[in-house]
DRENPA-3360 file (N, C-alpha, C; in nm, 2 decimals, always signed):
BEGIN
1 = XXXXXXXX = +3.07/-2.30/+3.48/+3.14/-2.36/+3.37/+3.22/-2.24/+3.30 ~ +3.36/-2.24/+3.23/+3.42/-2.18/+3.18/+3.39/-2.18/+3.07 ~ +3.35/-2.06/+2.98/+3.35/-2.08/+2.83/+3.50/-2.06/+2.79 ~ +3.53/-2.12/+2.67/+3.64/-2.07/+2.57/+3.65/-2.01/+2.50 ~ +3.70/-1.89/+2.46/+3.68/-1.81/+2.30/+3.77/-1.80/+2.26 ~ +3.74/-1.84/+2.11/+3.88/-1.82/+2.07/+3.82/-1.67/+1.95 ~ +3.94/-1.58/+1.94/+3.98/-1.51/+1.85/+4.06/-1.47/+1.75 ~ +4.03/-1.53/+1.60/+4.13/-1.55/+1.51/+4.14/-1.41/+1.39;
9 = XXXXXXXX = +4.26/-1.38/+1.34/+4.23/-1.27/+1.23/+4.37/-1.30/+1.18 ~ +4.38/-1.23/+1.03/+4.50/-1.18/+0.95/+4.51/-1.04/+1.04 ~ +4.69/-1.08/+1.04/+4.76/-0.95/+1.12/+4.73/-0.80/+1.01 ~ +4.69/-0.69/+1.13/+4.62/-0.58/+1.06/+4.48/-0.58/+1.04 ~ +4.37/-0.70/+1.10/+4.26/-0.67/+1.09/+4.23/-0.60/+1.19 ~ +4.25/-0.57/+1.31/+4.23/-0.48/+1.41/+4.16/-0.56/+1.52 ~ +4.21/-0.66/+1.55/+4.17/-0.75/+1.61/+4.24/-0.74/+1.77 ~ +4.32/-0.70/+1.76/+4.44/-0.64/+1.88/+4.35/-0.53/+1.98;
17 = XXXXXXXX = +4.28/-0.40/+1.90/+4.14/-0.27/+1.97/+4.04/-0.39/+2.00 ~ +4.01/-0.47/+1.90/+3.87/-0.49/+1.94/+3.85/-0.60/+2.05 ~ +3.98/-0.66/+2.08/+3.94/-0.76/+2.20/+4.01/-0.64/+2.31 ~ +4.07/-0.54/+2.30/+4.08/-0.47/+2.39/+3.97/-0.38/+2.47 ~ +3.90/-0.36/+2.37/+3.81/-0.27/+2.42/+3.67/-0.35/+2.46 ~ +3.65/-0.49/+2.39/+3.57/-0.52/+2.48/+3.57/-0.64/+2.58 ~ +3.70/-0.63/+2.62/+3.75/-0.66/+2.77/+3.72/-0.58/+2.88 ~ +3.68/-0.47/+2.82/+3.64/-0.35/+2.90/+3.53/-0.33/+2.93;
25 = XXXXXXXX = +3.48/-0.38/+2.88/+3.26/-0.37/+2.88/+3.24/-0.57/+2.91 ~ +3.28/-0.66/+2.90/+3.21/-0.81/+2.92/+3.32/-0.82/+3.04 ~ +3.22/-0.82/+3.20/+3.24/-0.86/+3.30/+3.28/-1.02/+3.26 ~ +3.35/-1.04/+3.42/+3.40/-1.19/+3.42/+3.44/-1.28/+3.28 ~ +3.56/-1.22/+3.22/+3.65/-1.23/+3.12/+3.74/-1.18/+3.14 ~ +3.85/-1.33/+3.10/+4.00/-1.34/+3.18/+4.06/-1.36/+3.04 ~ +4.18/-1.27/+3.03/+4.26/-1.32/+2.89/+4.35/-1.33/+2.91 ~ +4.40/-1.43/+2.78/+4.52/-1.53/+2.77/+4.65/-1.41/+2.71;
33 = XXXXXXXX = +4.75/-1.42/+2.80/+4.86/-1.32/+2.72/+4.92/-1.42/+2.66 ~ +4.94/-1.45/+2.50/+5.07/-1.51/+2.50/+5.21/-1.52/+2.51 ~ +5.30/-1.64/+2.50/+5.41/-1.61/+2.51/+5.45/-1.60/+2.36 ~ +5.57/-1.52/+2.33/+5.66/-1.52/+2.20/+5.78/-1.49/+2.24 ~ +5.86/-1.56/+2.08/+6.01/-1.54/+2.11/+6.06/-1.43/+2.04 ~ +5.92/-1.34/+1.99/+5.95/-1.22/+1.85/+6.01/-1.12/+2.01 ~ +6.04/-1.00/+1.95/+6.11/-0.90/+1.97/+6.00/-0.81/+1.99 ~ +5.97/-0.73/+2.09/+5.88/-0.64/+2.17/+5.86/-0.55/+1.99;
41 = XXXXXXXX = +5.75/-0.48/+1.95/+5.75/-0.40/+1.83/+5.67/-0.26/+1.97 ~ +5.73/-0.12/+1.85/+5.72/-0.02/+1.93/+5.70/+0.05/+2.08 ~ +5.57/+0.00/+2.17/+5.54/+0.07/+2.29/+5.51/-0.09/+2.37 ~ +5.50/-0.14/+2.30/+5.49/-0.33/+2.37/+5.55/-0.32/+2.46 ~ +5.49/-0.38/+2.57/+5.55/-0.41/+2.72/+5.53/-0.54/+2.75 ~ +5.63/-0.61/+2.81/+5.61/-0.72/+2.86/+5.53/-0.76/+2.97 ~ +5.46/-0.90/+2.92/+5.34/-0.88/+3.05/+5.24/-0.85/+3.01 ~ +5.22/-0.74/+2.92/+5.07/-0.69/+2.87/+5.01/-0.73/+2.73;
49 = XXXXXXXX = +5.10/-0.72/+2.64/+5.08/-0.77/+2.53/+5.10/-0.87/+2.49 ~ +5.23/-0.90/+2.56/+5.25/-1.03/+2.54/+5.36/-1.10/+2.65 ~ +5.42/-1.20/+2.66/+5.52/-1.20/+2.76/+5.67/-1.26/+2.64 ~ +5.76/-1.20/+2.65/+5.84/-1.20/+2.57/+5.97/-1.29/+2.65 ~ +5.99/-1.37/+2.58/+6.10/-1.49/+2.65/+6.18/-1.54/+2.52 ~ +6.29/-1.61/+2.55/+6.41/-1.67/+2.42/+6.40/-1.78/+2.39 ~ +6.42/-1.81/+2.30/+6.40/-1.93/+2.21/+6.37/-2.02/+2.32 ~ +6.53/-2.03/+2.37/+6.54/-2.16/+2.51/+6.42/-2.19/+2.56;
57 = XXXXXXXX = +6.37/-2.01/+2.64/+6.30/-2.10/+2.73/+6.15/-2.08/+2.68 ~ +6.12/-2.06/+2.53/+5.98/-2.14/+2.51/+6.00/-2.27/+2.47 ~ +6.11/-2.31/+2.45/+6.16/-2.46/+2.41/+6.11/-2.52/+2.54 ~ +6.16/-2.49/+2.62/+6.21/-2.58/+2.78/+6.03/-2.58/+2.80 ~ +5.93/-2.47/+2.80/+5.81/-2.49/+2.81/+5.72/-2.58/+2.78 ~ +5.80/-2.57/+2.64/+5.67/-2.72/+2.53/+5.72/-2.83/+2.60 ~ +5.88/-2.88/+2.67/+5.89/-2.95/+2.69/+5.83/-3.02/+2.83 ~ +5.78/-2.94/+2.89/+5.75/-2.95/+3.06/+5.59/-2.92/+3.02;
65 = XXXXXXXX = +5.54/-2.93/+2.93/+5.40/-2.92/+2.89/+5.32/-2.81/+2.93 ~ +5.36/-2.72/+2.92/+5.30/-2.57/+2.97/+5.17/-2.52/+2.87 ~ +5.21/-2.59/+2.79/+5.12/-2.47/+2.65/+4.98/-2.56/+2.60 ~ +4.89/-2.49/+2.59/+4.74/-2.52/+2.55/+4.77/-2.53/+2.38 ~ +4.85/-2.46/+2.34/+4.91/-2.46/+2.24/+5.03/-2.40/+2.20 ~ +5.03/-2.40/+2.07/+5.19/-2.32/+2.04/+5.25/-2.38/+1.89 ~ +5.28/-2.26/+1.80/+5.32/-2.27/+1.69/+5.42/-2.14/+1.65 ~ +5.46/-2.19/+1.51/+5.57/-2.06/+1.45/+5.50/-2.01/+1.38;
73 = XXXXXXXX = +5.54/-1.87/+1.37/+5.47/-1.78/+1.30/+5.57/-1.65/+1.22 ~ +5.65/-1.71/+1.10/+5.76/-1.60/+1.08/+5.84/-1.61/+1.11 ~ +5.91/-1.73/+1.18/+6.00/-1.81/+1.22/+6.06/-1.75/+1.38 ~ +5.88/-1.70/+1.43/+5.92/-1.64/+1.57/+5.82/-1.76/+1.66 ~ +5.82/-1.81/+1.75/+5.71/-1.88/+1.84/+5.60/-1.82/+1.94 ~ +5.46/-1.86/+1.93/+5.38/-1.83/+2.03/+5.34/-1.96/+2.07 ~ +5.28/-1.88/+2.21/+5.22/-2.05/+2.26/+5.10/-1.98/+2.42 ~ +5.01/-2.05/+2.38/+4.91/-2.04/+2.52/+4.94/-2.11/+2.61;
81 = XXXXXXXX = +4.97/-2.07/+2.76/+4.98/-2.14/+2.88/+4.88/-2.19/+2.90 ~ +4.89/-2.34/+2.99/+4.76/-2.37/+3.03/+4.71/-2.31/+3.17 ~ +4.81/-2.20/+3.21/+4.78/-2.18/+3.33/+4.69/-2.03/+3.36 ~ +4.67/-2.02/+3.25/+4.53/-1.93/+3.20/+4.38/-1.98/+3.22 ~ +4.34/-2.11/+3.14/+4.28/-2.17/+3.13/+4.24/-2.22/+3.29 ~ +4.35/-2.28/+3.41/+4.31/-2.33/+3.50/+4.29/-2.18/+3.61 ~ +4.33/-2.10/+3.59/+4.26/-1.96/+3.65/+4.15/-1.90/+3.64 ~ +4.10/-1.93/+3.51/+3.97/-1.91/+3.46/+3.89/-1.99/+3.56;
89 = XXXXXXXX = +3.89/-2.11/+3.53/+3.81/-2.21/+3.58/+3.80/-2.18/+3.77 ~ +3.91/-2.15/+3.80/+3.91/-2.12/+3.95/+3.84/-2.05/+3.96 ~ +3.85/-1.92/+3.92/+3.77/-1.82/+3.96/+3.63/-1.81/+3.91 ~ +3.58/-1.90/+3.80/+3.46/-1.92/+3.76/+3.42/-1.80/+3.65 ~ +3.54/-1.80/+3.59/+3.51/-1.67/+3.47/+3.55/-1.75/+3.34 ~ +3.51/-1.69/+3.21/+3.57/-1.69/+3.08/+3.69/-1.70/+3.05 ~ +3.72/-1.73/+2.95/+3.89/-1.69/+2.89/+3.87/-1.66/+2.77 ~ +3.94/-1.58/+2.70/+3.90/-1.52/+2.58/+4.09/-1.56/+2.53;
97 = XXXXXXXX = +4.10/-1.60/+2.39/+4.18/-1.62/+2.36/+4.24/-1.55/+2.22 ~ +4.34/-1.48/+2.21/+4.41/-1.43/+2.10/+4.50/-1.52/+2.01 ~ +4.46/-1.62/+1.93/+4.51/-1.63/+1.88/+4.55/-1.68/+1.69 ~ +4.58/-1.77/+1.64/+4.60/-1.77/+1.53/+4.53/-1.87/+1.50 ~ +4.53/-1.92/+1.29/+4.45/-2.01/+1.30/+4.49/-2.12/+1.30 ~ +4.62/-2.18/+1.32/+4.68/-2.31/+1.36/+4.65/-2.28/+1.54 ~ +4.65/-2.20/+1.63/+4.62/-2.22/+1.73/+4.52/-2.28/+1.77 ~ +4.42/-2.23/+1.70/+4.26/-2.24/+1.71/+4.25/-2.39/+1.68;
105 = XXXXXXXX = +4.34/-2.44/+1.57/+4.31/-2.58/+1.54/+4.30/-2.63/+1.65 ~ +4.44/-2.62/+1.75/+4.49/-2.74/+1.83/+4.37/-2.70/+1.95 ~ +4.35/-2.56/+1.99/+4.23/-2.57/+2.08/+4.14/-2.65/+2.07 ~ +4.06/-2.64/+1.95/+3.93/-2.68/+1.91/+3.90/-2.85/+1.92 ~ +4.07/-2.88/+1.90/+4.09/-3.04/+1.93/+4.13/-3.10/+2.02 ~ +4.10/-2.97/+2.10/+4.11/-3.03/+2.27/+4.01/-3.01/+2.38 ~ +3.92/-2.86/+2.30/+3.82/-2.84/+2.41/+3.71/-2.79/+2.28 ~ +3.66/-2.93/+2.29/+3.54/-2.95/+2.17/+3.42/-2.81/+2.21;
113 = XXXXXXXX = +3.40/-2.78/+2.33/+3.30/-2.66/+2.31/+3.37/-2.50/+2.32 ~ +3.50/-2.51/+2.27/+3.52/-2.38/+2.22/+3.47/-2.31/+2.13 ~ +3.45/-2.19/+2.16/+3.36/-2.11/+2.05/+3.48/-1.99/+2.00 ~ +3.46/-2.01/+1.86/+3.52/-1.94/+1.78/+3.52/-1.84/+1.71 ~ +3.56/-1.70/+1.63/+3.51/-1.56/+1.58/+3.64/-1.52/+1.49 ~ +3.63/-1.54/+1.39/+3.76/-1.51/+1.26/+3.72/-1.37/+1.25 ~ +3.82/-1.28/+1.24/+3.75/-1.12/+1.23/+3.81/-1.12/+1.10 ~ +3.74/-1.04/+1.00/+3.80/-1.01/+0.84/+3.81/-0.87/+0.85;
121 = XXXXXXXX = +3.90/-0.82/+0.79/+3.90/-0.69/+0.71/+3.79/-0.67/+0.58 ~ +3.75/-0.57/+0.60/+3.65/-0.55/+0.49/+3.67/-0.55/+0.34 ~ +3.82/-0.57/+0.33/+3.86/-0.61/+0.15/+4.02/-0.57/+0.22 ~ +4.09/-0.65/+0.11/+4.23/-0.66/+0.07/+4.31/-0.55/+0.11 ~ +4.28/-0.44/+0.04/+4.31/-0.29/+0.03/+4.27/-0.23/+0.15 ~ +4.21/-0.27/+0.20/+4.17/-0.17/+0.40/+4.24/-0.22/+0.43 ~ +4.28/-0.38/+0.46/+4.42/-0.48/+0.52/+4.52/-0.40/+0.47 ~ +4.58/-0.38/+0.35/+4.71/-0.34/+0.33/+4.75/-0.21/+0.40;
129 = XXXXXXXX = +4.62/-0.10/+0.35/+4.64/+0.02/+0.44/+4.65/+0.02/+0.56 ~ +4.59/-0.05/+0.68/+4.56/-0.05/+0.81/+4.73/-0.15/+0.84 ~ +4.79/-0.21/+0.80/+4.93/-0.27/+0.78/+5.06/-0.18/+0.76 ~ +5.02/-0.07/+0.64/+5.12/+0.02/+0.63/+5.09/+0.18/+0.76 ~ +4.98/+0.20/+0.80/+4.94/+0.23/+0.89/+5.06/+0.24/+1.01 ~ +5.06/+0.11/+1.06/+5.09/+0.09/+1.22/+5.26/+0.13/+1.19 ~ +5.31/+0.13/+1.06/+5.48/+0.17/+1.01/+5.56/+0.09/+1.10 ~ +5.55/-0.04/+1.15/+5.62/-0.15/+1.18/+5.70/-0.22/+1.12;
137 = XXXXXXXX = +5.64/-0.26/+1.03/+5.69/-0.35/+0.97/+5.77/-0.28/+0.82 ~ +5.89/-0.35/+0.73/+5.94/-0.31/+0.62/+5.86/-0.37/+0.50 ~ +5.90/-0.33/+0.39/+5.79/-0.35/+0.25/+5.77/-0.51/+0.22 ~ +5.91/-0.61/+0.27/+5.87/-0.74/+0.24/+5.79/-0.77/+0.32 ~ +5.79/-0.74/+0.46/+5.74/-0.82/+0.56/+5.57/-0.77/+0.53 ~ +5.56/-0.64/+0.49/+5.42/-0.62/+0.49/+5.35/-0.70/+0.34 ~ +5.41/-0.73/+0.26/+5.38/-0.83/+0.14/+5.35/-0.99/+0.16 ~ +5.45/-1.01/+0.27/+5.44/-1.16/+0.32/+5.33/-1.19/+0.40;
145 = XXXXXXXX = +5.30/-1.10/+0.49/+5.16/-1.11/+0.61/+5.05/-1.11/+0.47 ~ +5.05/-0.99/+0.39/+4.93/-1.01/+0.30/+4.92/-1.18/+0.25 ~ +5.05/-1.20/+0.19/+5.06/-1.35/+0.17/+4.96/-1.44/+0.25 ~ +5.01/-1.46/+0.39/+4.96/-1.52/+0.47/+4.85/-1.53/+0.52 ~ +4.74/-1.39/+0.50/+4.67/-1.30/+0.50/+4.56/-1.44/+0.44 ~ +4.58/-1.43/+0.26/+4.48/-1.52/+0.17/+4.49/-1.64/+0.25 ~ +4.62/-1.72/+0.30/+4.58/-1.84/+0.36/+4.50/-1.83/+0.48 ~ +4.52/-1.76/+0.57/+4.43/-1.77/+0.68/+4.32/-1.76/+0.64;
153 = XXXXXXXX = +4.23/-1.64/+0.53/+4.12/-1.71/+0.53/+4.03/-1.76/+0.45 ~ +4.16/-1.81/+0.41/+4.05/-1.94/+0.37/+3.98/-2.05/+0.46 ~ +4.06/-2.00/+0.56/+4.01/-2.16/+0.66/+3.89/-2.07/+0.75 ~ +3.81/-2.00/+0.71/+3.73/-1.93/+0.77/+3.63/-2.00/+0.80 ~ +3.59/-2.10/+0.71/+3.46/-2.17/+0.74/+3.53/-2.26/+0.89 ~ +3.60/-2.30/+0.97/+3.62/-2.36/+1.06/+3.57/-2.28/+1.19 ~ +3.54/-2.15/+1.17/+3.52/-2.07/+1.28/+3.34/-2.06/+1.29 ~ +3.31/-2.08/+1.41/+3.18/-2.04/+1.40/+3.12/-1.95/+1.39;
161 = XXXXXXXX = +3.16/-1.83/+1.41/+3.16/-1.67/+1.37/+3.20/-1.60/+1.29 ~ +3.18/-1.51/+1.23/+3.25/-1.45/+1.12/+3.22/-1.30/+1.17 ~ +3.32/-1.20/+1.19/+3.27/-1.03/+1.25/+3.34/-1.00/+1.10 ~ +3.29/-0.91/+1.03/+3.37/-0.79/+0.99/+3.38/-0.70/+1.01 ~ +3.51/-0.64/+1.07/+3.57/-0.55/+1.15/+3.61/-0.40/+1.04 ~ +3.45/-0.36/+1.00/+3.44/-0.22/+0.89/+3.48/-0.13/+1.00 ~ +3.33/-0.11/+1.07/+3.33/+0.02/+1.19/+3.35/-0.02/+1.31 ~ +3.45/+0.01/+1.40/+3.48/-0.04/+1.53/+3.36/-0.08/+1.60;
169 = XXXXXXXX = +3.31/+0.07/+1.62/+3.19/+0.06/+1.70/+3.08/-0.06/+1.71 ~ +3.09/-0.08/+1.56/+2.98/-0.19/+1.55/+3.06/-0.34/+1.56 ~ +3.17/-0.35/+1.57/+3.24/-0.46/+1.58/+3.25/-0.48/+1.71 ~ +3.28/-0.42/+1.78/+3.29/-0.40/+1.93/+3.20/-0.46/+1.99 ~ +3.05/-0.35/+1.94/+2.92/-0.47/+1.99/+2.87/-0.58/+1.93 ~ +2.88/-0.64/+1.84/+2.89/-0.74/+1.77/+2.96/-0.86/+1.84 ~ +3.11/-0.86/+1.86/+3.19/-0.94/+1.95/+3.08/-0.92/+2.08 ~ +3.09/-0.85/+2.18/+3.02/-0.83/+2.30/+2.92/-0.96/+2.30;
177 = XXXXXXXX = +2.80/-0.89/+2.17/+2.68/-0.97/+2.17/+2.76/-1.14/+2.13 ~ +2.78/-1.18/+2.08/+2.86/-1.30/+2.08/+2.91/-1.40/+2.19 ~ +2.97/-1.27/+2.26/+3.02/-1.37/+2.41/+2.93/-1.37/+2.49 ~ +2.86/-1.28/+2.51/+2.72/-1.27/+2.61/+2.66/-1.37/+2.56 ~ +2.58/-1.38/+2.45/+2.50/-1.48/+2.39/+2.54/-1.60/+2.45 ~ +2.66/-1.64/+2.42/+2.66/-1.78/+2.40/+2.69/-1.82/+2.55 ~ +2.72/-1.69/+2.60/+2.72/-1.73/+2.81/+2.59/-1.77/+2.87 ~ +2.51/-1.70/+2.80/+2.37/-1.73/+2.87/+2.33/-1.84/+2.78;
185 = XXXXXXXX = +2.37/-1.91/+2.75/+2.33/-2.04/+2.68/+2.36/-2.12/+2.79 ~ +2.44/-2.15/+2.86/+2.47/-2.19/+2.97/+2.40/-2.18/+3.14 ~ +2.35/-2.08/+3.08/+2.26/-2.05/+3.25/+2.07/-2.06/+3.18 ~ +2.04/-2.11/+3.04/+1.91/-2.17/+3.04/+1.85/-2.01/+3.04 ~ +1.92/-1.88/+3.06/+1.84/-1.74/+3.00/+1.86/-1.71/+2.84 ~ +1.83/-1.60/+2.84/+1.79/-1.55/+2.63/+1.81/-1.40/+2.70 ~ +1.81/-1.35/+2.55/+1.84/-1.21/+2.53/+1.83/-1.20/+2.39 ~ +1.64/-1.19/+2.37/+1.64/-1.20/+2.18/+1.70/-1.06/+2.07;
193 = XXXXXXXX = +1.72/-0.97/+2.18/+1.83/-0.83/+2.10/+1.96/-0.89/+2.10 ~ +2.00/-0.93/+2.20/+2.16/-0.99/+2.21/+2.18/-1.10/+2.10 ~ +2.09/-1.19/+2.07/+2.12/-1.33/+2.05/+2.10/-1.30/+1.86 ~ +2.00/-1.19/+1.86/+1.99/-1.17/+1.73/+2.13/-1.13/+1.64 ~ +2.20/-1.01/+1.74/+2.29/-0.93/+1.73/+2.44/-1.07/+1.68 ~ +2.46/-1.17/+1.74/+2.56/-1.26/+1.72/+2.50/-1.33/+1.60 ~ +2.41/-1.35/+1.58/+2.35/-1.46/+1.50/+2.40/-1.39/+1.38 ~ +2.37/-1.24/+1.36/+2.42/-1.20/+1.24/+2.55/-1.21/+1.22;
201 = XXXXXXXX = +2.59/-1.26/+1.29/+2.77/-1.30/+1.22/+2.76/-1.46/+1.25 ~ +2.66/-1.53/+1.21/+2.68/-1.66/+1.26/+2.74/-1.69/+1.07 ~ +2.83/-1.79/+1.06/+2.90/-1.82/+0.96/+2.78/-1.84/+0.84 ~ +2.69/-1.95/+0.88/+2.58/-1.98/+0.79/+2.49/-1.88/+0.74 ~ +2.49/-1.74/+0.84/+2.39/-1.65/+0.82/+2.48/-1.51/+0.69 ~ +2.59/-1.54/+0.70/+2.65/-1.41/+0.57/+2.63/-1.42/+0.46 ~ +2.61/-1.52/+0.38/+2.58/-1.55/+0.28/+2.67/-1.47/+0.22 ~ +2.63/-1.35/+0.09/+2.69/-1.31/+0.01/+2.75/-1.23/+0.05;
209 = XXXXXXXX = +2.76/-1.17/+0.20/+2.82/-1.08/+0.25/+2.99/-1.07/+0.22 ~ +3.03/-1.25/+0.25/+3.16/-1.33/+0.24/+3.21/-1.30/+0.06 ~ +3.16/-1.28/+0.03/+3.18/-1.28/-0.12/+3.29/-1.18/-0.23 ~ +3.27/-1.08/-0.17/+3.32/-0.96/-0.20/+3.49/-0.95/-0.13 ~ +3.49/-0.99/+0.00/+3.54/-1.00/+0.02/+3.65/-1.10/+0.04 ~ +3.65/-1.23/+0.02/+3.69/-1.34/-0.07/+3.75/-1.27/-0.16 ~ +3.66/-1.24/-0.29/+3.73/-1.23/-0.41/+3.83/-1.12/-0.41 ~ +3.79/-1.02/-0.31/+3.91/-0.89/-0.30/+4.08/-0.96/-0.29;
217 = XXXXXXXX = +4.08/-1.06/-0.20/+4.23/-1.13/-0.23/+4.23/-1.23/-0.29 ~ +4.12/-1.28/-0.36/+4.17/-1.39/-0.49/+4.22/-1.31/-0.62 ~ +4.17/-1.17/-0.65/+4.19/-1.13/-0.78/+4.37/-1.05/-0.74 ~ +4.36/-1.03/-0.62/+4.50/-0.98/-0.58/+4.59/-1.10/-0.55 ~ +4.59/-1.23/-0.62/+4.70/-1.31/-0.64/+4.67/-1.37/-0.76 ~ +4.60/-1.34/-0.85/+4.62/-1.31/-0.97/+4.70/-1.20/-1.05 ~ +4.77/-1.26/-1.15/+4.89/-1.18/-1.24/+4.79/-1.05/-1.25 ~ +4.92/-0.95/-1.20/+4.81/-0.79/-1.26/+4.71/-0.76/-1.16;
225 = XX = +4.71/-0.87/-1.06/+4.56/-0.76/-0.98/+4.61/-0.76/-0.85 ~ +4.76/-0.69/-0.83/+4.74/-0.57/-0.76/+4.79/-0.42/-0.81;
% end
């Protein structure tokens, strides 16, 4: 059986390293490149990051039913192939998915046992820095993602996971324990260090953890609090 993952964050939580690097350590996991109609940013290569195609022909694709999903984002398009998904399955591996949180919606309402993992930044102000950081983007655009930033998560409670992505290291294995976990749920084995390790990011288990960081971008769309 194929598992699904999905992986959701505000642009600048560092969500980009941490499914890189633990593609690197969780055998038999296949990932989804998506397509967009945005413009290659810095060292981006086509193919690896992403696959980069024109308006037309992601139009022509939604129309020929290619995409597991697909939305605008910035007034640029992404979209998941379903021909990710049917490779996975062939080969009898995972698929781990990069994507957003309108993606995730249309996933989740099509493959009810997808399992989901919202990554947060540790407050507002780490997001902004780790944003002006990558020197991509100009001062509006990095204002608007923050924008966008407060709405995505709010929709956090739809995810079944919650990582916060403070120290790599620990994020890294945190995600790890997560996918493993929920693989061996499937083969009827346990792993009570592993299973522990995900549970602590299980949504219900953060309690006040969520808190602090919540209010970091509610008080920063209030007049005066940035």
């Amino acid at each position: 059986m194929t598992n699904v993952y999905i992986i959701s964050a505000p642009s600048g939580s560092g969500k980009s390293t941490l499914v890189e690097k633990v593609r690197k350590i969780v055998p038999r996991l296949d990932f989804s490149i998506s397509y967009t109609t945005r413009q290659p940013r810095g060292k981006e290569r086509n193919g690896v990051e992403y696959f980069f195609v024109s308006r037309e022909e992601f139009d022509r694709m939604v129309k020929r039913g290619e995409f597991l999903e697909y939305a605008e984002v910035f007034g640029n398009c992404y979209g998941t192939a379903k021909r990710f998904l049917d490779e996975a399955q062939r080969k009898e591996n995972d698929l781990l998915l990069d994507i957003d949180v309108q993606g995730a919606a249309q996933i989740k309402s099509k493959i009810s046992g997808a399992v989901s993992v919202f990554i947060l930044p540790p407050d507002r102000k780490t997001l902004e820095a780790r944003l002006r950081h990558r020197s991509l983007d100009r001062e509006e655009v990095i204002q608007r993602r923050l924008v966008t930033a407060r709405g995505e998560i709010v929709k956090y409670r739809e995810y079944d996971y919650i990582l916060i992505n403070d120290r790599l290291e620990d994020s890294v294995e945190a995600l790890r324990a997560i996918l493993l976990s929920e693989r061996l749920k499937d083969s009827g084995s346990t792993d009570a260090e592993m299973q522990a390790k995900a549970e602590c990011c299980r949504l219900s288990n953060l309690g006040e953890r969520l808190q602090p960081i919540l209010a970091s971008f509610e008080t920063a769309a209030m007049p005066g609090g940035r």
